[in-house]
C-alpha positions, 0 to 999 in steps of 0.5 A: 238707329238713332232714336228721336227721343233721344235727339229731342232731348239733346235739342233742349229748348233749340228748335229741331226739323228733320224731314226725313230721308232723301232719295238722292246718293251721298256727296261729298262735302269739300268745304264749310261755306257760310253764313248762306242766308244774311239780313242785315236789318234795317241800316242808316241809309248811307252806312256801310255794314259787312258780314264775312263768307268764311270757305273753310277747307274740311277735306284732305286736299286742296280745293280751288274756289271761284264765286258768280260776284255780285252784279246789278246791285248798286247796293251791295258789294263783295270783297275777295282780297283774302282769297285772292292773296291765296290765288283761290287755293285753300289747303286743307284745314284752312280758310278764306272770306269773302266779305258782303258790304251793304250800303243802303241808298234809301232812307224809307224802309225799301229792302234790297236783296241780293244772290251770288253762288260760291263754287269749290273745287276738287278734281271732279267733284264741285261744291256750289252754295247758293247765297243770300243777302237782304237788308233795308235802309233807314234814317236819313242820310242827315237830320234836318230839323225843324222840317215844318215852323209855324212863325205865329203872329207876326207885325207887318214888315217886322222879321223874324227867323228860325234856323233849320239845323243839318246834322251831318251824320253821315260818314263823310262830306255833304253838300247842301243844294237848295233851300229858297222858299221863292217867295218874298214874305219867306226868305232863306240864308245859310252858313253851310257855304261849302261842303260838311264834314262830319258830326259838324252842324250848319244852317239854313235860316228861314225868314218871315216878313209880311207885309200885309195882314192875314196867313202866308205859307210857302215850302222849301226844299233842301237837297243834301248830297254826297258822293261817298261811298257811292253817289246819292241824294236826298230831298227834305221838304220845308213847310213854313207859315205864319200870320201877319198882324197890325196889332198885338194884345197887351201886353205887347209880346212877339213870340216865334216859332209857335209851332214846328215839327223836328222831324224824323230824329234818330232814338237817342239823338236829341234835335233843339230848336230856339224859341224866342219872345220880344217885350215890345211894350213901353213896360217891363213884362213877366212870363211864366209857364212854357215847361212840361209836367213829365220830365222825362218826356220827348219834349223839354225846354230850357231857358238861355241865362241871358244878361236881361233874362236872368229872371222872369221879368224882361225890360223894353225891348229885350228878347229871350228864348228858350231852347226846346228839344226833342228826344226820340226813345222809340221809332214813333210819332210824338207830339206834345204842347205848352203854354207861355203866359205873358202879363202885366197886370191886369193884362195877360197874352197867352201864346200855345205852343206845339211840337211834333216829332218822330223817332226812327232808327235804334239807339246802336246798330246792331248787325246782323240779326237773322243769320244761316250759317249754312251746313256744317260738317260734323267734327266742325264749327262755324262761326260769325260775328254780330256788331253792335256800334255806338250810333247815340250821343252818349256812351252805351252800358249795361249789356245784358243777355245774348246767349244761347244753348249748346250746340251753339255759344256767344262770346262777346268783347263788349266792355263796360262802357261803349263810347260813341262811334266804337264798335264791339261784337257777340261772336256765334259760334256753332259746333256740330254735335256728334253723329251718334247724338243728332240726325242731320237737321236744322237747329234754330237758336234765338236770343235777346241782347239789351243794354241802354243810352246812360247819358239820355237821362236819369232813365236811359233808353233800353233797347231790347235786339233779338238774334236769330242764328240758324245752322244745319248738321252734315257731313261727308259720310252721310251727305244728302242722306237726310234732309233738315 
């Protein structure tokens, strides 16, 4: 008899369960099949992620092999090709996949999930696994930033504009629909035109003209859609006020936006937004403050170097901005505020400013990070991959952690530097103790992988991942014997 003292010890830090003896006969185990049970996490609505099913052949003939699919599940899709190019034969000793893509279509946290069942083959005897896929969706299809501007004080029947910039983010062409606020104080342009390819930026320029005095407000709605990989949509509400005057306080200086909200911005992404100040007055005007005392703050401004802006001082008539950006380190809401000093002596206008924002998504996608790898027979292994891809804006470095305790092992082929929009992986790998040393159980192995976002600032961003990797021991001798 095999003394749980003895498997304890093995064991180590991984978590064991056996649950004792089971009343049914032993059957024999055809196949490796796994993983059985993935979540992919919380996935950029619109990207598509993929795990392989490896079918490994551990008996001594050969096996056919046949799967129920995947149907009713827009989000979810399975590829057979390499099983296919065997005719779903597997000889012994060797392997197929199938591969499990996930495209989530929805940008708020929904899950979707999924079951199939793999069946082998061989003369009589048939081995069905049950499998098991969920995942949810996050981050918008695009960024759509500002998503609410405040115009502040306005001169009647003067204009001023803000862009709303969509990021395309996405992995293939959008169309932009919409847009008009249907109002004539509020007026909308764009340059988007025609379709968007990726990573390039179009706009949606909002007007304000008033015409009488006293507050106005009117909202937008942009509609970004596409039709790769699948058909989707989706809505971004646009707020938009301000506040018609027929004076100014000297000195007289119009300044917009005083306000706006970038947003749901992706950690690591960095959304800008132009602030812009005109010297309506017969004199030359100085400004001061508009800054933030932590610089490593979410928020941070940065003037424009030009011609008549080169110092604090502005002439007559010259217009200025400063370019303020927002940069998510967390999934959070941010907000934050300054103040811009306007003055000529000994009269001084003040304008506040408010930001708002919120990070959502991760710096990298990393995926999966849950995973049953099945029961794997003894004197085998089984394996999958977890890929982390660049999704920032800068280069990633400094991986760190990700191991785990035997039985189980990592390999990875990350490199020092990750550049934007390359991949690389930690490679799971669990082998089977021997019989003598292990009763069959489950054997549970979590994990911590870190690395960080060095171009984001002197401090960079450092996500901290958590892998969880399950796999249950068996094999054809003891086959249901012992249940774990």
């Amino acid at each position: 008899m095999i003394s749980l003292v003895r498997c304890f010890a093995v064991l180590g830090a991984l978590s064991v369960t056996t649950q004792g003896f089971a009343q049914t006969a032993p059957k024999p185990v055809l196949a490796n099949i796994g993983p059985v049970s993935v979540d992919f996490g919380a996935i950029k609505m619109g990207d598509t992620v993929s795990v392989p099913i490896t079918i490994q052949n551990i008996s001594s003939g050969t096996v056919s092999i046949a799967s129920t699919g995947i149907n009713g599940v827009a989000q979810f899709a399975m590829d057979s090709a390499t099983c296919a190019s065997k005719s779903y034969m597997i000889v012994a000793g060797d392997s197929c996949y199938l591969t499990i893509k996930f495209t989530p279509t929805d940008a708020g946290g929904t899950t979707f999930s999924t079951t199939t069942a793999v069946l082998v083959q061989s003369g009589s005897i048939t081995q069905i696994a049950q499998l098991h896929f969920s995942g949810s969706g996050t981050e918008a299809l695009v960024e759509v930033t500002p998503v609410a501007i405040d115009f502040g004080d306005t001169f009647i029947g003067q204009q001023v504009m803000v862009p709303v910039t969509i990021r395309n983010t996405h992995k293939a062409t959008i169309t932009q629909l919409g847009g008009s606020a249907g109002n004539a104080t509020f007026d909308a342009g764009t340059d988007c035109g025609g379709p968007t390819v990726p990573v390039d930026p179009c706009h949606v320029y909002y007007t304000f003209t008033p015409s009488v005095s006293g507050p106005a407000q009117a909202n937008a709605d942009i509609t970004i859609a596409t039709s790769q990989p699948t058909s989707m949509s989706q809505d971004f509400p646009i707020s938009l006020k301000g506040n018609g005057v027929a004076t100014f306080p000297s000195p007289n200086v119009a300044a917009w936006p005083v306000g706006i909200d970038f947003g749901r911005i992706k950690v690591g992404h960095t959304a800008t937004v132009p602030f812009l100040y005109r010297n309506n007055s017969p004199g030359y005007v100085t400004t001061a403050g508009g800054g933030f005392n932590d610089n490593n703050g979410p928020f941070q401004g940065f003037s424009h170097p030009e011609a008549d802006c080169m110092t604090a001082t502005f002439a007559p008539g010259v217009t200025c901005h400063t370019d303020y950006q927002f940069l998510a380190r967390a999934q959070q809401v941010y907000a934050g505020s300054t103040d811009i000093f306007f003055f000529t002596p000994p009269d001084q206008y003040v304008v506040p400013y408010a930001f708002s924002g919120t990070g959502v998504g991760t710096l990298a996608r990393v995926t999966p990070q849950t995973v049953d790898l099945g029961t794997v027979a003894f004197g085998t292994s089984a394996s999958v991959p977890v890929v982390i891809t660049n999704t920032s804006d800068n280069p990633l470095s400094n991986f760190t952690g990700g191991q785990m305790n035997t039985p189980f092992n990592a390999v990875s082929n990350c490199p020092t530097s990750l550049s934007v929009g390359q991949s690389c992986s930690y490679t799971y790998t669990f082998t089977t103790p021997s019989p003598q040393s292990s009763l069959k159980a489950s054997y549970t192995a979590t994990t911590l992988l870190s690395f960080n976002n060095i171009g984001s600032n002197s401090n960079g961003i450092q996500p901290i991942v958590q892998i969880q990797i399950t796999a249950h021991v068996g094999d054809r001798i003891f086959g249901d014997g012992f249940n774990g």
